[in-house]
Backbone and ligand atoms as CSV (ligand in chain L), in Angstrom:
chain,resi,resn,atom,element,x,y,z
A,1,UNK,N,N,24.377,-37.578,-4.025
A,1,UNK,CA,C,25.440,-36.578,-4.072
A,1,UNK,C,C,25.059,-35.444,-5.019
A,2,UNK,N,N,24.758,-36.148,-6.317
A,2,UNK,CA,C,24.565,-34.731,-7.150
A,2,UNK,C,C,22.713,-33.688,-6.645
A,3,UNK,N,N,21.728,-34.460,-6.032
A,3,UNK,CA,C,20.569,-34.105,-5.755
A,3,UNK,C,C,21.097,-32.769,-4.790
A,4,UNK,N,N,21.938,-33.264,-3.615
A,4,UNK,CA,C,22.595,-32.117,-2.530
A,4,UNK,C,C,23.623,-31.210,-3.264
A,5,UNK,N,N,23.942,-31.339,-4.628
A,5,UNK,CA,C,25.075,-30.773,-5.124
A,5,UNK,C,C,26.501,-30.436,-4.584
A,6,UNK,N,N,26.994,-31.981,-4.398
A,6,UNK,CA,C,27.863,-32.266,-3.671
A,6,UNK,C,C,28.663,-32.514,-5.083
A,7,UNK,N,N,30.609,-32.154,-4.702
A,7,UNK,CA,C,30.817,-33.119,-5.785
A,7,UNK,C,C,32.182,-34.317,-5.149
A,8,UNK,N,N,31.489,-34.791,-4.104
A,8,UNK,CA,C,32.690,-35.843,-4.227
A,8,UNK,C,C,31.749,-36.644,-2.750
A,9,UNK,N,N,31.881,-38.133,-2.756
A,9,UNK,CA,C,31.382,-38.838,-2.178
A,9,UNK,C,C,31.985,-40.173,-1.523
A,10,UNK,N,N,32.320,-40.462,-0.277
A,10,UNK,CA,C,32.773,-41.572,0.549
A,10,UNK,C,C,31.439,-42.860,0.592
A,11,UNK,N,N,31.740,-43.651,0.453
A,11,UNK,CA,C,31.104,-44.908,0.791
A,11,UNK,C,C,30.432,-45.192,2.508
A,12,UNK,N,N,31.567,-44.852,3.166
A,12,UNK,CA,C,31.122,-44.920,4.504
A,12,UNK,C,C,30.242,-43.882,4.979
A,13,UNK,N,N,29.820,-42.607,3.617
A,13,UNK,CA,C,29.227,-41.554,4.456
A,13,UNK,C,C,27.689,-42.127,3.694
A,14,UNK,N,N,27.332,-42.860,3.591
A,14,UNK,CA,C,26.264,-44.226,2.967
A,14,UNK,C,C,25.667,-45.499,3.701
A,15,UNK,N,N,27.027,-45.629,4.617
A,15,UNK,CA,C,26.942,-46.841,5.591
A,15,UNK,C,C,27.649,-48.343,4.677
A,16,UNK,N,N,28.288,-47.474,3.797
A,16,UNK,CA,C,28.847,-48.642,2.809
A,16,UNK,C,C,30.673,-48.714,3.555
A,17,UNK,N,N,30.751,-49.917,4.123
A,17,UNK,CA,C,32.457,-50.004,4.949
A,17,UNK,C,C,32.825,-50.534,3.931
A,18,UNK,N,N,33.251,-49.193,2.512
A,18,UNK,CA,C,34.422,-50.229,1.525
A,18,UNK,C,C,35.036,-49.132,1.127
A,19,UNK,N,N,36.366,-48.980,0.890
A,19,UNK,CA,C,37.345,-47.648,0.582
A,19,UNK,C,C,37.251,-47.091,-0.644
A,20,UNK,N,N,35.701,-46.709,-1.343
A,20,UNK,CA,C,35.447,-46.599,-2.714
A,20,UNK,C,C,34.838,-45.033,-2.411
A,21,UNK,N,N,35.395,-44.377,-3.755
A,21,UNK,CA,C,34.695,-42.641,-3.636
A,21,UNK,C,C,34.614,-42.703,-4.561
A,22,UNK,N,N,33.750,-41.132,-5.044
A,22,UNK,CA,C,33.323,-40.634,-6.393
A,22,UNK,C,C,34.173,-38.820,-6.152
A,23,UNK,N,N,34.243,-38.752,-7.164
A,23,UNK,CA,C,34.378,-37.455,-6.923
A,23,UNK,C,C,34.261,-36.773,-8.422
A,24,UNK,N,N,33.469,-35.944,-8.441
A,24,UNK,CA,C,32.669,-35.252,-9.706
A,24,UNK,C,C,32.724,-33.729,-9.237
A,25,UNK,N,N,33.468,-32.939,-9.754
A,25,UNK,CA,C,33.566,-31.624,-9.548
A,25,UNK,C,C,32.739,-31.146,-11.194
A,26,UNK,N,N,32.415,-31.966,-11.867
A,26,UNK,CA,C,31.881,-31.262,-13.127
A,26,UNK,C,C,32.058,-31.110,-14.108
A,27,UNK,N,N,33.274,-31.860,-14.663
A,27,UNK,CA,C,33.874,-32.154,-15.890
A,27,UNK,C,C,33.118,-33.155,-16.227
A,28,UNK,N,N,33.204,-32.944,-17.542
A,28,UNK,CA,C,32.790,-33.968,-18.622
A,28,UNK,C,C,34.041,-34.980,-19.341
A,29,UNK,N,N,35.365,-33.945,-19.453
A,29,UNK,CA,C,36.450,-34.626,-19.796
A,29,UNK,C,C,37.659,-34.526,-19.333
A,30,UNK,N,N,37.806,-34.985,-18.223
A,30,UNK,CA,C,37.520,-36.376,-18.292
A,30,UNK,C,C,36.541,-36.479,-17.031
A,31,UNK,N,N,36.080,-37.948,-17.481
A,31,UNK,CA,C,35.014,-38.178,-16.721
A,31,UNK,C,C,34.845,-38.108,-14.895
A,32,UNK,N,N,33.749,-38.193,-14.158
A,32,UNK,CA,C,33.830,-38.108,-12.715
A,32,UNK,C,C,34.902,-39.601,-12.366
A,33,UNK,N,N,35.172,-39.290,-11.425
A,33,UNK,CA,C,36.214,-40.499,-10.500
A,33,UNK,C,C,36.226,-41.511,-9.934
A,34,UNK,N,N,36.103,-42.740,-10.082
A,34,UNK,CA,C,35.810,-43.403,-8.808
A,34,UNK,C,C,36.662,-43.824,-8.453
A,35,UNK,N,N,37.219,-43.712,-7.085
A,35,UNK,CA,C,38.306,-44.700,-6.789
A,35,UNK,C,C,38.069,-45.424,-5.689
A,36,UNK,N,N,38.729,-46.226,-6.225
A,36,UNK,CA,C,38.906,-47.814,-4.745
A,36,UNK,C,C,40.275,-48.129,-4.314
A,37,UNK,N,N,39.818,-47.954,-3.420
A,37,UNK,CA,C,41.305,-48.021,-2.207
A,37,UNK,C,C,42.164,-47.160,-2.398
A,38,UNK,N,N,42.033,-45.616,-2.630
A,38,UNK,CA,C,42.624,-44.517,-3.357
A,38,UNK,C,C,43.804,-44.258,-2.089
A,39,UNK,N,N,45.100,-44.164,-2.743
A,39,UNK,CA,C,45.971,-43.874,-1.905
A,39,UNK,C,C,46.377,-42.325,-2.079
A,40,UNK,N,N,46.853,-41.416,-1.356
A,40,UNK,CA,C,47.614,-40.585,-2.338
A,40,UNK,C,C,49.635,-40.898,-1.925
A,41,UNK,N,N,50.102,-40.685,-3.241
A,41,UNK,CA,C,51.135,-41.100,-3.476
A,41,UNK,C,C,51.957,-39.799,-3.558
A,42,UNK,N,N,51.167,-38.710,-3.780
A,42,UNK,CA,C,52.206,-37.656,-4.450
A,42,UNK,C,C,51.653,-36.491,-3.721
A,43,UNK,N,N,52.637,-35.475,-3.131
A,43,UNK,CA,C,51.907,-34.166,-2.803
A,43,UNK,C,C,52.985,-33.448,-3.263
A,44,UNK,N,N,52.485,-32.211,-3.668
A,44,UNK,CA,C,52.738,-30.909,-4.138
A,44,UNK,C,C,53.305,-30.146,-2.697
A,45,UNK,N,N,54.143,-28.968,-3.021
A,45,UNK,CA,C,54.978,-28.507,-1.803
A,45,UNK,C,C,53.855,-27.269,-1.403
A,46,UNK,N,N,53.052,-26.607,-2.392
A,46,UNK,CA,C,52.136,-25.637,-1.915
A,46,UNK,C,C,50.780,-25.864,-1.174
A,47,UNK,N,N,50.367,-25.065,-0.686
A,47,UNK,CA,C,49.200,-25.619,0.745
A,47,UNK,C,C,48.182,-24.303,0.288
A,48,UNK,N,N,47.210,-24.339,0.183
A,48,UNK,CA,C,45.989,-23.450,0.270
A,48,UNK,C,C,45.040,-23.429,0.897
A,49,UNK,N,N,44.191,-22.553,1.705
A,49,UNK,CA,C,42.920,-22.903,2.808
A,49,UNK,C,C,41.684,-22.057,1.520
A,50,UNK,N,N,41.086,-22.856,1.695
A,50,UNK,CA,C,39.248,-22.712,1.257
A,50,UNK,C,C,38.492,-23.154,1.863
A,51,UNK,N,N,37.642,-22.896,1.621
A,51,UNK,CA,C,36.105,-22.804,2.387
A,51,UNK,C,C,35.440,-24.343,2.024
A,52,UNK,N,N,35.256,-25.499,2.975
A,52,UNK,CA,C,34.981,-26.312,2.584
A,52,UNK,C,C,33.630,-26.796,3.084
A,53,UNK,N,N,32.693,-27.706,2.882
A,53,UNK,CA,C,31.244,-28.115,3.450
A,53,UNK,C,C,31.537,-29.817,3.254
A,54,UNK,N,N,30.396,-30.308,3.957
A,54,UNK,CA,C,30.146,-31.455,3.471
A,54,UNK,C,C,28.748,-32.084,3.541
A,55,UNK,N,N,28.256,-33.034,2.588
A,55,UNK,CA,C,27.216,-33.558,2.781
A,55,UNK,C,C,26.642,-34.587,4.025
A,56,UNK,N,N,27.760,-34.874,4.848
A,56,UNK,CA,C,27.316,-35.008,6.202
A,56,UNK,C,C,27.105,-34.462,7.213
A,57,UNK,N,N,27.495,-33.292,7.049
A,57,UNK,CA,C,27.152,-32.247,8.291
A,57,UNK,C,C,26.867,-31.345,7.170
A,58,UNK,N,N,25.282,-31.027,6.685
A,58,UNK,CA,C,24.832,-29.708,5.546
A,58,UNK,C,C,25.174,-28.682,6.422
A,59,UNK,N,N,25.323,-27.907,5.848
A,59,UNK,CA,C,25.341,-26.082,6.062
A,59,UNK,C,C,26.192,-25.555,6.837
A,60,UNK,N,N,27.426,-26.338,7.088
A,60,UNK,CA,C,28.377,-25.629,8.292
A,60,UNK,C,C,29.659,-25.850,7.877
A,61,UNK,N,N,30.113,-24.951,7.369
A,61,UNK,CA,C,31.750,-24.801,6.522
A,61,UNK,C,C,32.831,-23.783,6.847
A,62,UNK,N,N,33.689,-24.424,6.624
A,62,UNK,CA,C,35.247,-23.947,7.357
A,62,UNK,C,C,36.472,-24.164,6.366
A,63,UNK,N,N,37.342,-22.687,6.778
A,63,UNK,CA,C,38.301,-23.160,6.022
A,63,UNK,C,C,39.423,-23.751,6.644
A,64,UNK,N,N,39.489,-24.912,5.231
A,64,UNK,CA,C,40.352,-26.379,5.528
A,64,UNK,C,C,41.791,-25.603,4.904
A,65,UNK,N,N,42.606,-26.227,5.290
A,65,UNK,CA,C,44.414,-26.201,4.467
A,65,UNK,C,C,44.748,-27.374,4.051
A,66,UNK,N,N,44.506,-27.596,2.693
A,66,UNK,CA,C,45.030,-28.770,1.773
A,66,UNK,C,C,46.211,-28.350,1.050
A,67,UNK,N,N,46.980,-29.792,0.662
A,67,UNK,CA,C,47.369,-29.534,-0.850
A,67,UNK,C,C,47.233,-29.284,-1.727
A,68,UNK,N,N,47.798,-28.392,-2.812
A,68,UNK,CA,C,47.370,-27.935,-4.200
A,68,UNK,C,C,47.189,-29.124,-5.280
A,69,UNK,N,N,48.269,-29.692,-5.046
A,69,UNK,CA,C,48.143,-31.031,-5.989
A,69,UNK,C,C,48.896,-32.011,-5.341
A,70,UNK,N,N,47.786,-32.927,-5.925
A,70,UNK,CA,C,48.320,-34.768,-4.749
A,70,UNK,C,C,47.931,-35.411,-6.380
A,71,UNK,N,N,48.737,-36.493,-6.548
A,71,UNK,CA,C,48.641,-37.692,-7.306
A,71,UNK,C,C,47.802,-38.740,-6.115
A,72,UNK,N,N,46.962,-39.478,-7.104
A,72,UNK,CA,C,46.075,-40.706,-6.329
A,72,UNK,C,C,46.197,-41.991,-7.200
A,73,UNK,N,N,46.453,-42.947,-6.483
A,73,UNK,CA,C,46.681,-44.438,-7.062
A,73,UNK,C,C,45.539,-44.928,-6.469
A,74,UNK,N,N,45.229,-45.481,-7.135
A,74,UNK,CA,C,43.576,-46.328,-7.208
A,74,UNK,C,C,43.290,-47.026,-8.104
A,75,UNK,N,N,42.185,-48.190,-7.751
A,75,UNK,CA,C,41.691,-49.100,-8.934
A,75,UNK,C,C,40.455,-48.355,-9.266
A,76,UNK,N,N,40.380,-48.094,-10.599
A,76,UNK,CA,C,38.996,-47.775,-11.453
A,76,UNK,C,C,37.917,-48.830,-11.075
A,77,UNK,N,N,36.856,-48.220,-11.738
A,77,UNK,CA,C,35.499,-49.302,-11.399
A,77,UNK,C,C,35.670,-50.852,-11.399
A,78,UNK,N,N,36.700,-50.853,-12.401
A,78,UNK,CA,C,36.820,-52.221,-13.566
A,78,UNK,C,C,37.941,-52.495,-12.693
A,79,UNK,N,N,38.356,-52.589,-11.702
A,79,UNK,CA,C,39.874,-53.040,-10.709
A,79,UNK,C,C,40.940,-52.966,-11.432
A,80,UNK,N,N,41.454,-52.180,-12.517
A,80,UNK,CA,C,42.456,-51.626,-12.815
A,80,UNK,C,C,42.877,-50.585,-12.768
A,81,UNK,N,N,44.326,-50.300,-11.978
A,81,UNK,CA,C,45.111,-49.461,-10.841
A,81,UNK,C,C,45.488,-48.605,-12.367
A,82,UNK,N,N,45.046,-47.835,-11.040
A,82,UNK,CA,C,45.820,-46.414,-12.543
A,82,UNK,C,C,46.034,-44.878,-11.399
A,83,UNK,N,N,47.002,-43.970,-12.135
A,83,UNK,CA,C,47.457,-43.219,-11.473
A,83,UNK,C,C,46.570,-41.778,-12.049
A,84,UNK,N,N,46.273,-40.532,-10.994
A,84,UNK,CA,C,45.498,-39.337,-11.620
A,84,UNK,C,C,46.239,-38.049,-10.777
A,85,UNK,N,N,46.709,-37.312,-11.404
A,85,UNK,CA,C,47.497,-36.273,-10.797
A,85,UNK,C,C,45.916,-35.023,-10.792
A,86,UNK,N,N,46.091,-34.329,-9.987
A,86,UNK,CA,C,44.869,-33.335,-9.603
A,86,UNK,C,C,45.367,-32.202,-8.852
A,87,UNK,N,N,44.828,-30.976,-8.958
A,87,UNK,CA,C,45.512,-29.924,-8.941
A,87,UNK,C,C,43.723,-28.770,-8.130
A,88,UNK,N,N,44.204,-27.650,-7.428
A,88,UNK,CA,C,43.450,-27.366,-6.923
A,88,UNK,C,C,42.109,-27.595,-6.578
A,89,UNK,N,N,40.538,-27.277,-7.156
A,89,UNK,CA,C,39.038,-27.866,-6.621
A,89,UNK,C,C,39.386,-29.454,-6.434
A,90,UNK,N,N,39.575,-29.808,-7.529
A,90,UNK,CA,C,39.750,-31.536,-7.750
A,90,UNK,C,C,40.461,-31.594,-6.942
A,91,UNK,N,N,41.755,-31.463,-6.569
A,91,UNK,CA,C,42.898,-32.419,-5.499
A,91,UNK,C,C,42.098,-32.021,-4.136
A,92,UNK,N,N,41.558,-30.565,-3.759
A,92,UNK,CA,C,40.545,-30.686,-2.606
A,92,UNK,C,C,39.709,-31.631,-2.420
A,93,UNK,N,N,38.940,-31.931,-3.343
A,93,UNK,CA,C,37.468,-33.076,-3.339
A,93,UNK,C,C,38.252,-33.919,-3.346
A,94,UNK,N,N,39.740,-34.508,-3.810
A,94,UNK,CA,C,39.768,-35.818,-3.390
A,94,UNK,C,C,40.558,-36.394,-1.975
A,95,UNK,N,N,41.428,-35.032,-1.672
A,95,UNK,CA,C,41.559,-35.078,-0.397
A,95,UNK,C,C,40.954,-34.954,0.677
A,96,UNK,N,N,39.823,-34.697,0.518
A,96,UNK,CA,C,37.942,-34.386,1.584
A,96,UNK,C,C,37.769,-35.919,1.514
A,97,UNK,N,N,37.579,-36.455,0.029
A,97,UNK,CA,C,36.847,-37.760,0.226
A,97,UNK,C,C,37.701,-39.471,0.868
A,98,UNK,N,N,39.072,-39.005,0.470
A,98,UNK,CA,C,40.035,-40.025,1.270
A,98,UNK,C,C,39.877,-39.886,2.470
A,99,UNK,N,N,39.729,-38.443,2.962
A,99,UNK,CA,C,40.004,-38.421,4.592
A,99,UNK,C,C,38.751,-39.307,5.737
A,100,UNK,N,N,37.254,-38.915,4.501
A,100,UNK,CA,C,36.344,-39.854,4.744
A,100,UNK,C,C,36.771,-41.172,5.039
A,101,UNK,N,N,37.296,-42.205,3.933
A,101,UNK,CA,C,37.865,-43.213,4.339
A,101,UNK,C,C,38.376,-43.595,5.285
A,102,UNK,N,N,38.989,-42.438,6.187
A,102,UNK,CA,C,39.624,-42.592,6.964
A,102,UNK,C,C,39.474,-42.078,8.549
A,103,UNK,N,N,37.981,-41.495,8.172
A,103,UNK,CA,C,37.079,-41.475,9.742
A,103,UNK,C,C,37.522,-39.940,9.733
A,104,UNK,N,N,37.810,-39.665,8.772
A,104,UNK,CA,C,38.515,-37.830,9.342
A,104,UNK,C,C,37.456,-36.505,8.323
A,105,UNK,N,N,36.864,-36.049,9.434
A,105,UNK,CA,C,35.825,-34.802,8.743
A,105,UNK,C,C,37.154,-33.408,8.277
A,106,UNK,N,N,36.231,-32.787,7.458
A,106,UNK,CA,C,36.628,-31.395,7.360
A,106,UNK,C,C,37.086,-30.860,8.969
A,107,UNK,N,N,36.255,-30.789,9.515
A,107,UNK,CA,C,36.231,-30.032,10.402
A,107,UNK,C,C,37.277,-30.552,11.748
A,108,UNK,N,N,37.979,-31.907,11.430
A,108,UNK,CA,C,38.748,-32.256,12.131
A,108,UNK,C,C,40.316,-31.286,11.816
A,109,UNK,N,N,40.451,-30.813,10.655
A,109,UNK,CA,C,41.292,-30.107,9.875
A,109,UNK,C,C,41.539,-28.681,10.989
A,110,UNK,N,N,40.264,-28.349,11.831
A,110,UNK,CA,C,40.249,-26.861,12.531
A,110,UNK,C,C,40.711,-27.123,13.775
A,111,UNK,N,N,40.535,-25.813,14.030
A,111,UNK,CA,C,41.072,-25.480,15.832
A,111,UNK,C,C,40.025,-26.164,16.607
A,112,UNK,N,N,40.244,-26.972,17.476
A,112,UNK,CA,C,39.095,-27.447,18.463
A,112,UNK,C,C,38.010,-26.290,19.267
A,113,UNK,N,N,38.462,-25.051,19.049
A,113,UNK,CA,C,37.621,-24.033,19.167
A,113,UNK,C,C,36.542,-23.852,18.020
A,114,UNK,N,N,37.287,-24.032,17.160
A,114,UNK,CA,C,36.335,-23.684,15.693
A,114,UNK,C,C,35.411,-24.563,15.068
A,115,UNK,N,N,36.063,-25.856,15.631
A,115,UNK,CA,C,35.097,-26.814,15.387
A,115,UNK,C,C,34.014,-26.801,16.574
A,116,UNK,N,N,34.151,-26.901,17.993
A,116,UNK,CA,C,32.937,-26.885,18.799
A,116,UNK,C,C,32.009,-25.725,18.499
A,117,UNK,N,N,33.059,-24.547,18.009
A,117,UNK,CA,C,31.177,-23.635,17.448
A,117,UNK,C,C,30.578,-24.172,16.532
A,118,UNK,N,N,31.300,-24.857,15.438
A,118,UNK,CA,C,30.785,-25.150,14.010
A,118,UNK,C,C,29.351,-26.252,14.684
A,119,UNK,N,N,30.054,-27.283,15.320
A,119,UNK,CA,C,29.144,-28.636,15.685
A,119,UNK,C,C,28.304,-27.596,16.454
A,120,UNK,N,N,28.632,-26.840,17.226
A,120,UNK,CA,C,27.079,-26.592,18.065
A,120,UNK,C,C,25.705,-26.078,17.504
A,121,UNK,N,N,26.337,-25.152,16.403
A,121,UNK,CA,C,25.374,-24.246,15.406
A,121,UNK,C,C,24.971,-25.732,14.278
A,122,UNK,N,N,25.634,-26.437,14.136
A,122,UNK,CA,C,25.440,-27.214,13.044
A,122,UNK,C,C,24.100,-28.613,14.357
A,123,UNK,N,N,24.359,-28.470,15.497
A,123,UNK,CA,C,23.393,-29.305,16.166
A,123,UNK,C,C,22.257,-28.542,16.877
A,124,UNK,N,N,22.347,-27.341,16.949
A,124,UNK,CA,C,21.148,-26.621,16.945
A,124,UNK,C,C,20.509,-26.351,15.865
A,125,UNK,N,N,20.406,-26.181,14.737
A,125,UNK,CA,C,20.056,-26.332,13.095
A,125,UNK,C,C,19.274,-27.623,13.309
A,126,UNK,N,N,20.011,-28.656,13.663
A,126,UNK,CA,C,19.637,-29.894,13.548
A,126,UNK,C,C,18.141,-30.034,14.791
A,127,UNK,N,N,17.987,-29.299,15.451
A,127,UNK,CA,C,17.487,-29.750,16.983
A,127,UNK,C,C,15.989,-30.288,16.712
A,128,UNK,N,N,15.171,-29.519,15.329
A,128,UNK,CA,C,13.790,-30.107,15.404
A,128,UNK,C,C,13.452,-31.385,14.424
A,129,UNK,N,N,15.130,-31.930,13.889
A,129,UNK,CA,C,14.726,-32.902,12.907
A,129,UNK,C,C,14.791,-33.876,14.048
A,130,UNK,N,N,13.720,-34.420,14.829
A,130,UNK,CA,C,13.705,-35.536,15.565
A,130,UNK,C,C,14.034,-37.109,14.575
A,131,UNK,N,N,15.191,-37.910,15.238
A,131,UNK,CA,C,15.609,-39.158,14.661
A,131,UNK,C,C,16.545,-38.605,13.810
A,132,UNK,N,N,16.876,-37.580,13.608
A,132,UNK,CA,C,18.172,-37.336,12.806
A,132,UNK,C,C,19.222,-37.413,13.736
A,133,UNK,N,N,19.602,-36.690,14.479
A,133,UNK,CA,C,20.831,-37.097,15.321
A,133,UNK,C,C,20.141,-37.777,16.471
A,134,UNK,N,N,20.959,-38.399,16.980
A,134,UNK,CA,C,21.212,-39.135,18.041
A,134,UNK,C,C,22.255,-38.336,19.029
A,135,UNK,N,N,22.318,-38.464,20.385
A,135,UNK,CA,C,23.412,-37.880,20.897
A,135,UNK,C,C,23.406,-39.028,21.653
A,136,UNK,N,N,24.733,-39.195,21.764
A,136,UNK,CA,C,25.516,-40.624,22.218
A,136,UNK,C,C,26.741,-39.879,23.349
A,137,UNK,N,N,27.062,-40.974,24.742
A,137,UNK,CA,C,27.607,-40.235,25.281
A,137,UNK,C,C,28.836,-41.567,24.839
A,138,UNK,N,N,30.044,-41.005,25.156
A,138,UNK,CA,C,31.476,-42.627,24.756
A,138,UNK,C,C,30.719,-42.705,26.380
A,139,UNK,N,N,31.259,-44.451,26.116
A,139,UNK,CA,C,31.620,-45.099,27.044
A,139,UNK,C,C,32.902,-44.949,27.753
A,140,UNK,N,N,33.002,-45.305,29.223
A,140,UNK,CA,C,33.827,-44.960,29.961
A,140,UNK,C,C,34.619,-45.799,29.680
A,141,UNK,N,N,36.167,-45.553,29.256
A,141,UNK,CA,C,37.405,-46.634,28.791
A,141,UNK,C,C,37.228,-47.638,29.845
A,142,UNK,N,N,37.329,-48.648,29.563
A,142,UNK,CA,C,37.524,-49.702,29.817
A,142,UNK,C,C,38.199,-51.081,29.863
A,143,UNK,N,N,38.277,-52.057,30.395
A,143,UNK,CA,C,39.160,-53.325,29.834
A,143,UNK,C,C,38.415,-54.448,28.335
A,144,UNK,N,N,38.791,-54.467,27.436
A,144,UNK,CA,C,38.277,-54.872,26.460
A,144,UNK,C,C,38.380,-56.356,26.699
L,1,ZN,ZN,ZN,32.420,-34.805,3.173
């Protein structure tokens, strides 16, 4: 995360299936974040759009509409639940990295217009790293 100068990180964007993030916007005090099983509990009534990226899809960013400030309940490293109120960059990075948890990109946040340009430019970029993407077609629904 910090090598890509990222500051906030999902487990599953690792291949790790456990509801644990980091999120380090750059403070020293107080320290970067980790949370496990981070809920958010609290949102703020104001909404702001910025320009967001992520370290799973490099170089292709859009502006998202978050909350200004969300409270997050989570267990610290040490599995004791504690509460962190967060307010603009920070409440962004930690609302980016829950949504991870939860199978949901930035870019799910946009217009389905805005996202198919984003993915196309972001998979043509990609086109000469052979073994980096895969293109997968879904399977046709079926009876399970
Ligand atoms: Zn991300």
């Amino acid at each position: 995360m910090r090598a890509a100068k990222g500051v906030g990180l999902a487990a599953n964007q690792i291949g790790v299936a456990q509801r644990v993030a980091v999120v380090d916007i750059g403070e020293e005090d107080p320290p970067p974040l980790a949370l496990i099983n981070p809920v958010i509990v609290e949102r703020g009534d104001e909404l702001e759009v910025a320009e967001e990226g992520c370290l799973s899809i490099p170089d292709i960013f859009g502006d998202v509409e978050r909350d200004v400030r969300v409270v997050v309940e989570a267990l610290d490293r040490d599995g004791k639940r504690f509460r962190v109120a967060a307010t603009g960059y920070k409440a962004r990075a930690i609302q980016h990295e829950i949504d991870h948890l939860d199978g949901v990109l930035f870019l799910d946040h946009l217009s389905a217009v805005k996202r198919s340009l984003l993915l196309a430019k972001w998979k043509k970029s990609r086109k000469k790293q052979t073994g980096y993407l895969k293109e997968v077609t879904p399977e046709p629904a079926g009876e399970l």
